[in-house]
C-alpha positions as CSV (number, residue, x, y, z in Angstrom):
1,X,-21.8,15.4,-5.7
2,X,-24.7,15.0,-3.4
3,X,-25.6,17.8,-0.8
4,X,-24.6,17.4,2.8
5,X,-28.7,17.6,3.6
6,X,-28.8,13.8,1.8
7,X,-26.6,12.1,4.3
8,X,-27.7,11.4,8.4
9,X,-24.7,11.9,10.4
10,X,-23.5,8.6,12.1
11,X,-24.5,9.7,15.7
12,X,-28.1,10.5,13.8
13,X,-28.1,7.1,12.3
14,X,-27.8,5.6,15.4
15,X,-30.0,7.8,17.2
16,X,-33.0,6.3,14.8
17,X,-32.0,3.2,14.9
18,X,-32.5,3.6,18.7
19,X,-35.4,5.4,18.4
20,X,-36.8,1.9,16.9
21,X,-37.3,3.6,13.6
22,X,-35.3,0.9,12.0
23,X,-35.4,-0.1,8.0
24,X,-39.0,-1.9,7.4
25,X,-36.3,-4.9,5.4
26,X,-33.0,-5.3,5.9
27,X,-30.4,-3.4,4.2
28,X,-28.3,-5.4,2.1
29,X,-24.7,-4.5,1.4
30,X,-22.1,-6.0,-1.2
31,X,-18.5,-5.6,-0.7
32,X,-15.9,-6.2,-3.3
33,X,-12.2,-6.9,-2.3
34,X,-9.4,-8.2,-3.5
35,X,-8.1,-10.4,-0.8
36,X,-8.5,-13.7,-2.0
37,X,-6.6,-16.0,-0.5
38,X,-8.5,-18.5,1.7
39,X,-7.0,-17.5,5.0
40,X,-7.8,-13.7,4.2
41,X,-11.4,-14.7,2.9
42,X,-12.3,-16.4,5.6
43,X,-11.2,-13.4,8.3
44,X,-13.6,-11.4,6.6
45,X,-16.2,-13.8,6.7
46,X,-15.9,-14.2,10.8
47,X,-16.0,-10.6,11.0
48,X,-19.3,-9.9,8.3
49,X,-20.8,-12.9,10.4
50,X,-20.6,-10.7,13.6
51,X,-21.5,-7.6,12.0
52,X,-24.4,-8.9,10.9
53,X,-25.2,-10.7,13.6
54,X,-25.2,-7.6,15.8
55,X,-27.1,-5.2,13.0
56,X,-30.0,-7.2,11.6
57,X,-31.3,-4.6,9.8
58,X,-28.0,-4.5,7.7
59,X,-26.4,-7.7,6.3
60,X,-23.3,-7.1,4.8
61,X,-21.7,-10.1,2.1
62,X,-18.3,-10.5,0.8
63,X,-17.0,-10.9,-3.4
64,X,-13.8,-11.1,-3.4
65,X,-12.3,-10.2,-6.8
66,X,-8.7,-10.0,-8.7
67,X,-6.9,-7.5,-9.2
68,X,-6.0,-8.7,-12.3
69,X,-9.3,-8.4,-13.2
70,X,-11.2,-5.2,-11.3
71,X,-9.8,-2.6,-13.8
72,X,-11.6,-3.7,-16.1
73,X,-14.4,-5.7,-14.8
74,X,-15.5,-2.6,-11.9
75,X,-16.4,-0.2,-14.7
76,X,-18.4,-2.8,-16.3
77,X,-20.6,-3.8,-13.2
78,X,-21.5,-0.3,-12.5
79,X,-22.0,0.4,-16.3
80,X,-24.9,-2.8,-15.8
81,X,-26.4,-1.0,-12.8
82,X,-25.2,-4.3,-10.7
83,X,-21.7,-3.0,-9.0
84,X,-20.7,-3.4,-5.1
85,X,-21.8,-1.0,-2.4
86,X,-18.5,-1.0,-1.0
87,X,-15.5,-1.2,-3.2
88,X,-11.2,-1.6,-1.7
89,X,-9.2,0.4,-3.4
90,X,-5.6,2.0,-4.0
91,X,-5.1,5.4,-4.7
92,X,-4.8,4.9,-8.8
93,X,-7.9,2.8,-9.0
94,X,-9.9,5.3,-7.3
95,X,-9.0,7.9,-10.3
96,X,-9.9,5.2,-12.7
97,X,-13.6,4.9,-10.5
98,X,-13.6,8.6,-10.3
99,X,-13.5,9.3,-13.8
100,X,-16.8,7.3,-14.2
101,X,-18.8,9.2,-11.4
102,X,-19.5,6.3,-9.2
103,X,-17.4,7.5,-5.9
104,X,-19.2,9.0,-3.8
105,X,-17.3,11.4,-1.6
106,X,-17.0,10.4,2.6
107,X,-15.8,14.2,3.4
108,X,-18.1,13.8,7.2
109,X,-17.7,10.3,7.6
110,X,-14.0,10.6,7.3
111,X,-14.0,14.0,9.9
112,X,-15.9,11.8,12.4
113,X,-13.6,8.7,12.0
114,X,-10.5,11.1,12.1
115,X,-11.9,12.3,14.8
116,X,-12.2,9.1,17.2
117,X,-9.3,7.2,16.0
118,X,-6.7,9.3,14.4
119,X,-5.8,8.6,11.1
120,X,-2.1,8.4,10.4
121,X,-2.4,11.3,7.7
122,X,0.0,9.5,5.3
123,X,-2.8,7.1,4.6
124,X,-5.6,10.1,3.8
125,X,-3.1,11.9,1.5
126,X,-3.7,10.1,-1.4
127,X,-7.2,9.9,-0.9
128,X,-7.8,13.8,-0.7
129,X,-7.9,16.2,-3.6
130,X,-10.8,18.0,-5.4
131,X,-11.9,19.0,-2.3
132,X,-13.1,15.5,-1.2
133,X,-11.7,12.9,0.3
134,X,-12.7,9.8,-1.6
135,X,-12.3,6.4,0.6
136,X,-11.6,5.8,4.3
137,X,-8.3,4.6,4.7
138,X,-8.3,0.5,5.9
139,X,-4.6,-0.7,6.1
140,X,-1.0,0.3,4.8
141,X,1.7,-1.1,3.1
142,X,5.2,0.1,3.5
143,X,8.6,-1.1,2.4
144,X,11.5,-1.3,5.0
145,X,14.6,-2.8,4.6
146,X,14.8,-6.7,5.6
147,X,18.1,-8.2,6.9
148,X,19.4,-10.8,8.9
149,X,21.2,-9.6,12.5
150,X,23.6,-12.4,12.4
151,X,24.6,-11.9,9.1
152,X,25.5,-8.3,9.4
153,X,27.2,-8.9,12.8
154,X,29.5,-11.8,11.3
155,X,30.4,-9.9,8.3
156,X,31.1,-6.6,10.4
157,X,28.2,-4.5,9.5
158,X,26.4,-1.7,10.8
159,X,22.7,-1.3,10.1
160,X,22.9,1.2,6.9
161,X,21.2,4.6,7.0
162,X,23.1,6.8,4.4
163,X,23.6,5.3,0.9
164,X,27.1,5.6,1.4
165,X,26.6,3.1,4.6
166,X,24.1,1.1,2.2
167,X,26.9,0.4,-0.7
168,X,29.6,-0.5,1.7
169,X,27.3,-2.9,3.7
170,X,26.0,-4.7,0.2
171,X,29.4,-5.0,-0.8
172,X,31.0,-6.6,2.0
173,X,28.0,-8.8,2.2
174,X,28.5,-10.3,-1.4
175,X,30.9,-13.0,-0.6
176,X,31.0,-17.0,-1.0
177,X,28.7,-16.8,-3.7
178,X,25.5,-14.7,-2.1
179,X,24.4,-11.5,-2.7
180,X,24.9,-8.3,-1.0
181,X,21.1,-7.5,-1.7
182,X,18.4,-8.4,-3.7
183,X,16.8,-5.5,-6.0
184,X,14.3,-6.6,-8.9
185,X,14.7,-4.5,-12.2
186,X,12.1,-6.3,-14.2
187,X,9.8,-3.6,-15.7
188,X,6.6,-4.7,-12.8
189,X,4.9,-2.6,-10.1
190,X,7.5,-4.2,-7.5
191,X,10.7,-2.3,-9.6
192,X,8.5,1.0,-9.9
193,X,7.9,0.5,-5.1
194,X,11.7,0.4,-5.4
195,X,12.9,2.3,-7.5
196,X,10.2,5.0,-5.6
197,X,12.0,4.4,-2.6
198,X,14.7,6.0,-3.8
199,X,13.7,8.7,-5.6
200,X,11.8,9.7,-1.9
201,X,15.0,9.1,-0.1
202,X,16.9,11.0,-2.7
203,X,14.4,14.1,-2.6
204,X,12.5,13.0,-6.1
205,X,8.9,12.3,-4.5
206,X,6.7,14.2,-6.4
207,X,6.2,13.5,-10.3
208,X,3.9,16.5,-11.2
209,X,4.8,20.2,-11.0
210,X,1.7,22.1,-9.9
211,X,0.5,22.6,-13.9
212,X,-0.1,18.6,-13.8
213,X,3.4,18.8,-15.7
214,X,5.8,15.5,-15.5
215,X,8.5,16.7,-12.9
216,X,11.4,13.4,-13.7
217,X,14.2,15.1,-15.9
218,X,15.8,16.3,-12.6
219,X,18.6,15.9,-10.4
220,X,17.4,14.1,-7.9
221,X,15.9,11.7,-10.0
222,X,19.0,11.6,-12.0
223,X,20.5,10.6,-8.2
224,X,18.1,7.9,-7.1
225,X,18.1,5.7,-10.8
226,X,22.2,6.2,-10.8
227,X,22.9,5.2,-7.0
228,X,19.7,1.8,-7.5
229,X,21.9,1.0,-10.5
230,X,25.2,0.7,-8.3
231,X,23.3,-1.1,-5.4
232,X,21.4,-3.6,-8.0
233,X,25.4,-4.5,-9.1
234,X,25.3,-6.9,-5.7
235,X,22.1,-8.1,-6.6
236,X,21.7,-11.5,-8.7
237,X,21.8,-11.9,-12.0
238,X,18.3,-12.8,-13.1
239,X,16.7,-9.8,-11.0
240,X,15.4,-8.6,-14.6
241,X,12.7,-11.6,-14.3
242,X,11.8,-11.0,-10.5
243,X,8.3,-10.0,-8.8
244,X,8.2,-10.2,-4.9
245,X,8.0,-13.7,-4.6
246,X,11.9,-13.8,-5.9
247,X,12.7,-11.3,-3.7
248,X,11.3,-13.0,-0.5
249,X,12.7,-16.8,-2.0
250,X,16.5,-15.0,-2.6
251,X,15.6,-14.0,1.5
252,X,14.5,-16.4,2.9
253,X,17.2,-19.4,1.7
254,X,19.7,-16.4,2.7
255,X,20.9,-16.2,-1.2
256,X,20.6,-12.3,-0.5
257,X,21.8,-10.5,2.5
258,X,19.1,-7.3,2.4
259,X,16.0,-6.7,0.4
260,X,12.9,-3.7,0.0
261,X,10.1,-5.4,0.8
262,X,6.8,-4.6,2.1
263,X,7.0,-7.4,4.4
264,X,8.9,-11.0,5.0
265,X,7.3,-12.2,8.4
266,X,5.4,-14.7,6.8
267,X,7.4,-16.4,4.8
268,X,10.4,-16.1,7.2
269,X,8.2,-17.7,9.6
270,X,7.5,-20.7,7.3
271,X,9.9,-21.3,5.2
272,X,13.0,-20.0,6.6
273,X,14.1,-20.1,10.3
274,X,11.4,-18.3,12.4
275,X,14.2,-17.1,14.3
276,X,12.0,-13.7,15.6
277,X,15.5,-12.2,17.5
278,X,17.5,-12.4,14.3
279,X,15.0,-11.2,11.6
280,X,16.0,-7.3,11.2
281,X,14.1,-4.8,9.8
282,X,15.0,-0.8,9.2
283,X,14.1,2.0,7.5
284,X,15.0,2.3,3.7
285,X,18.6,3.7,3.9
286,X,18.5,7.7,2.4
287,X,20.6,9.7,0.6
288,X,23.5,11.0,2.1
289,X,22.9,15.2,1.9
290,X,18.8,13.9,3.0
291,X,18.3,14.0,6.5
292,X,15.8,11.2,7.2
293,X,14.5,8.6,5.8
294,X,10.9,8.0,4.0
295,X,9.5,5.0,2.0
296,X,7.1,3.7,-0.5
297,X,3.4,3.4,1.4
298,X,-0.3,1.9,-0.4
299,X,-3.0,2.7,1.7
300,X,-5.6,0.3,0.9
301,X,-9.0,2.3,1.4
302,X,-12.7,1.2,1.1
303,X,-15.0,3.1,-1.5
304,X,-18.4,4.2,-1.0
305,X,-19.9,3.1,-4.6
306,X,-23.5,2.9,-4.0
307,X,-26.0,6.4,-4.8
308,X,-28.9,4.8,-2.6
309,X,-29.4,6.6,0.4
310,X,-30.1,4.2,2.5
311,X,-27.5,1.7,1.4
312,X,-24.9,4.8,2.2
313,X,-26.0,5.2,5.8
314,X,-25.8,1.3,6.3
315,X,-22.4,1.4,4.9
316,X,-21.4,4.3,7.0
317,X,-22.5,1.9,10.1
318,X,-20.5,-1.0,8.9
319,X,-17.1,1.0,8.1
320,X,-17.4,3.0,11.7
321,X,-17.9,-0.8,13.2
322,X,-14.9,-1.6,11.1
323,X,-12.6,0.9,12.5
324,X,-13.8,0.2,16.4
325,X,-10.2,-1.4,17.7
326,X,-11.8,-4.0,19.2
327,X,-13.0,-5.6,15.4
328,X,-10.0,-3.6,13.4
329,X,-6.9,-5.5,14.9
330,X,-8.7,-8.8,14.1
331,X,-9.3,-7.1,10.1
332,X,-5.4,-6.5,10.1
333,X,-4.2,-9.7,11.2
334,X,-6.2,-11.2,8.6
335,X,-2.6,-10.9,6.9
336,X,-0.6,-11.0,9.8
337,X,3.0,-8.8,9.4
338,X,1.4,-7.5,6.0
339,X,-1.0,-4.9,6.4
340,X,-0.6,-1.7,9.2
341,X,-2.6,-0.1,11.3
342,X,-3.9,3.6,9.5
343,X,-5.5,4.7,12.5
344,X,-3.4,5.9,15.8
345,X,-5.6,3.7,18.4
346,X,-5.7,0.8,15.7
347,X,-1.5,1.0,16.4
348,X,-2.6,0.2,20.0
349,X,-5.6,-2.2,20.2
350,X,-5.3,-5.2,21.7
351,X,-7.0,-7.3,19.4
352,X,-3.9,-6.9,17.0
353,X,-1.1,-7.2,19.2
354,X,-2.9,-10.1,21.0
355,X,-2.3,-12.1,17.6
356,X,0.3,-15.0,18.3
357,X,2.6,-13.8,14.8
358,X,1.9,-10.2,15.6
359,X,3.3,-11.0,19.4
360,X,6.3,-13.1,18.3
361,X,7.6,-10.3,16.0
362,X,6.2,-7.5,17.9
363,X,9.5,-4.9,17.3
364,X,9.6,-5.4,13.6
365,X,6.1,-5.2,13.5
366,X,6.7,-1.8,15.2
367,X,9.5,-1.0,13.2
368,X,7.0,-1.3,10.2
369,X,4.7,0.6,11.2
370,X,7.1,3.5,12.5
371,X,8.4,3.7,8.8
372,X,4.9,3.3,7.2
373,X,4.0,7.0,8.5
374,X,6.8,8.3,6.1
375,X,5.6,6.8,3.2
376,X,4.7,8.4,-0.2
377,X,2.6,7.0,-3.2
378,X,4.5,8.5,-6.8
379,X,1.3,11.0,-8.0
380,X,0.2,11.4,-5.1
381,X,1.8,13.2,-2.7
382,X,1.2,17.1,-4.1
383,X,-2.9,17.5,-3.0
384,X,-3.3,17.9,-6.6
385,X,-4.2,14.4,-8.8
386,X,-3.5,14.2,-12.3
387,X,-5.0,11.7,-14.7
388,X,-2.3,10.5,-16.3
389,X,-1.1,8.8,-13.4
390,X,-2.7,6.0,-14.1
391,X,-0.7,5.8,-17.2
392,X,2.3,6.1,-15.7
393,X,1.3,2.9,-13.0
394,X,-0.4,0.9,-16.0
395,X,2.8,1.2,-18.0
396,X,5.5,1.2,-15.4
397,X,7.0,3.9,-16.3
398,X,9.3,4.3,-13.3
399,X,10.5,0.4,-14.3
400,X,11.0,0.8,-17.5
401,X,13.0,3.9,-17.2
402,X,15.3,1.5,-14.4
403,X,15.5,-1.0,-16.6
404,X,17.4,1.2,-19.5
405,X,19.8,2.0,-16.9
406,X,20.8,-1.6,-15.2
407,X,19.9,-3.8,-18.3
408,X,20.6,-1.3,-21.4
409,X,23.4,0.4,-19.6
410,X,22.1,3.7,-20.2
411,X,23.4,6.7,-17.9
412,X,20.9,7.5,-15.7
413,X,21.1,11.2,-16.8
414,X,20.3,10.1,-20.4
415,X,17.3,7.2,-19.3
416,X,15.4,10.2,-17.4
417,X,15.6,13.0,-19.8
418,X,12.3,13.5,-21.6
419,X,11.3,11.8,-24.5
420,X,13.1,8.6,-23.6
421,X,10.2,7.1,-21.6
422,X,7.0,5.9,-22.2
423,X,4.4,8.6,-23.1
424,X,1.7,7.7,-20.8
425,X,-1.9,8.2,-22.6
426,X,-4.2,5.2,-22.0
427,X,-5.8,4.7,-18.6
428,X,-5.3,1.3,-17.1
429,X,-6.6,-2.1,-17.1
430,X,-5.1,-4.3,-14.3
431,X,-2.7,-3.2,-11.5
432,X,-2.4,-4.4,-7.7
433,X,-0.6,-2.6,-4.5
434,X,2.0,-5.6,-3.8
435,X,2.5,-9.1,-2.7
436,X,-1.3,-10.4,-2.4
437,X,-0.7,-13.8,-2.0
């Protein structure tokens, strides 16, 4: 760790940049992300264009990469001596980075940010723990529950909140050959968000005990796998093969009545009817002795992975110009419907409501990002960070542990007791947060 003397504060960055002792070259900055569809590489090229544009002793330039590909191919770049500056992130990747002594901590940065814009504190938890915090927070991701108004209202249904509510409501919705809802229980990252989304509604959120020991053989895990395996009965028959995109597909031609899904505006908008006033959208439904509801959230973050002193303080510019509302709104809607606010005046700027998909579904949007400051990341939500949690993602432990339930029709009891999982003890290669494309 470096000593607080090796960093300038931001306001004392900015003093001496005004004091017109300004770099003698330019400051050049890689980013790496993950965003690579064209629309989303092309937002961030408008907004690195005006960056730089407006700080010409720091040029900023985009890589986009794969998550498919980053596990792996990070560590080797930084191994070379030739990885990014600035590096996105989710909270397991960061461990992986961690382990290899190339994040540099962004404790003050962080306070001073916090302090200006509020950060929903959801999106630092999984970010703070060996008494650092370890990336700023840049958007969320949160589940909700998707529905149609119509559909419920013609078949007699109330929005679920209890499970009990939930079961009845996907019942009575499986009729004329369409299902009540549409759960995946392939052994993928999008079965471990669900299946996570019970387990926090159910009172299973954290994995670890304090001793980094694996807290699953429990009763409220036992809960959550038994009541997803009586829901995913409504759900259609090939859900053992699906990722998001069959969830969104059984949605959007209305094959499904409800899905969990970190968000639907898009394609509803395109390839189903567009019909703002009907789309629905509602907190994930919780048990029925929990009081309120919570959810699965990723909070993307950006890494500082760069030692050079200078190249930190540039960075530290570019991230605090980031944040400003008036640039952040126009970051988020680079995925319109997709990726939330983390900060409390991000939630309010203009620049993000102003967008014309934002606008049209403004009250889901809202919905979304009411439920997003409930949300939980499994192995993360303690303050303490265990290794083998990136294990446990890698593998999809959580998945495979649903899948011997609803496809190998074990109880749920017998599926979570210890020694009938995965042992995870390899670190991961390839992972991503959720639907990228």
């Amino acid at each position: 760790m470096m000593g607080p003397t090796r960093f300038l504060t931001i306001a004392g960055f900015a003093a001496t940049l005004l004091a017109g002792t300004a770099y003698a070259e330019p400051v050049d900055l890689t980013v790496w992300h993950m965003e690579q569809p064209p629309h989303r590489v092309q937002r961030m090229k408008e907004l690195l264009d005006e960056f730089n544009a407006a700080h010409p002793d720091i040029q900023v330039k985009q890589e986009p990469q794969s998550w498919g590909e980053v596990y792996a191919k990070a560590p080797a770049a930084f191994a070379a001596g030739n990885g990014p500056d600035l590096l996105f992130t989710i909270p397991d990747f960061t461990t992986v980075l961690k382990g290899i002594n190339v994040v540099v901590p962004v404790d003050d940065l962080v306070k001073d940010l916090d302090s200006k814009h509020g950060f929903v504190e959801a999106t630092l938890a999984p970010y703070k723990y060996d008494d650092h915090v370890w990336a700023v927070p840049a958007y969320n991701m949160a589940i909700s529950l998707w529905y149609r108004n119509s559909v419920l209202k013609a078949a007699g249904v109330e929005v679920p909140k209890t499970w009990s509510e939930w079961q009845a409501a996907a019942e009575k919705l499986s009729t004329d050959g369409k299902s009540g809802i549409g759960l995946p229980a392939n052994k993928q990252l999008y079965t471990d968000q669900t299946v996570y989304s019970f387990m926090v509604n159910s009172g299973a959120g954290d994995l670890y005990n304090d001793d980094g020991s694996i807290a699953f053989d429990k009763p409220e895990t036992v809960k959550a796998y038994d009541f997803y395996s009586k829901l995913a009965k409504f759900s259609p028959a090939d859900n053992s093969t699906w990722t998001w995109g069959e969830a969104e597909a059984c949605f959007a031609n209305s094959s499904c009545g409800m899905i969990l899904q970190f968000g639907v505006i898009n394609t509803y908008e395109t390839q189903a009817e567009g019909d703002a006033a009907d789309l629905g959208v509602a907190p994930v439904p919780h048990a029925d002795d929990e009081s309120a509801s919570a959810t699965i959230s990723y909070s993307n973050a950006i890494m500082l992975t760069t030692k050079d002193e200078a190249k930190q303080n540039a960075a530290k510019v570019f991230l605090t110009w980031l944040l400003e509302p008036a640039n952040y709104g126009r970051f988020l809607t680079m995925e319109p419907g997709l990726f939330l606010p983390v900060t409390n005046d991000g939630a309010k700027a203009e620049s993000f409501w102003s967008d014309k998909t934002v606008t049209k579904y403004k009250s889901q949007v809202e919905t979304m990002i009411a439920n997003s400051q409930t949300g939980k990341l499994f192995g993360f939500t303690t303050g303490k960070v265990f290794p083998s949690i990136g294990a446990i993602s890698a593998q999809n432990v959580i998945a495979e542990t649903l899948q011997r339930v609803v496809v190998d029709g074990q109880s749920a009891a017998d599926a979570a007791r210890p020694g009938r999982r995965v042992c995870p003890k390899s670190p991961p290669n390839s992972g991503h947060a959720g639907e990228r494309s």
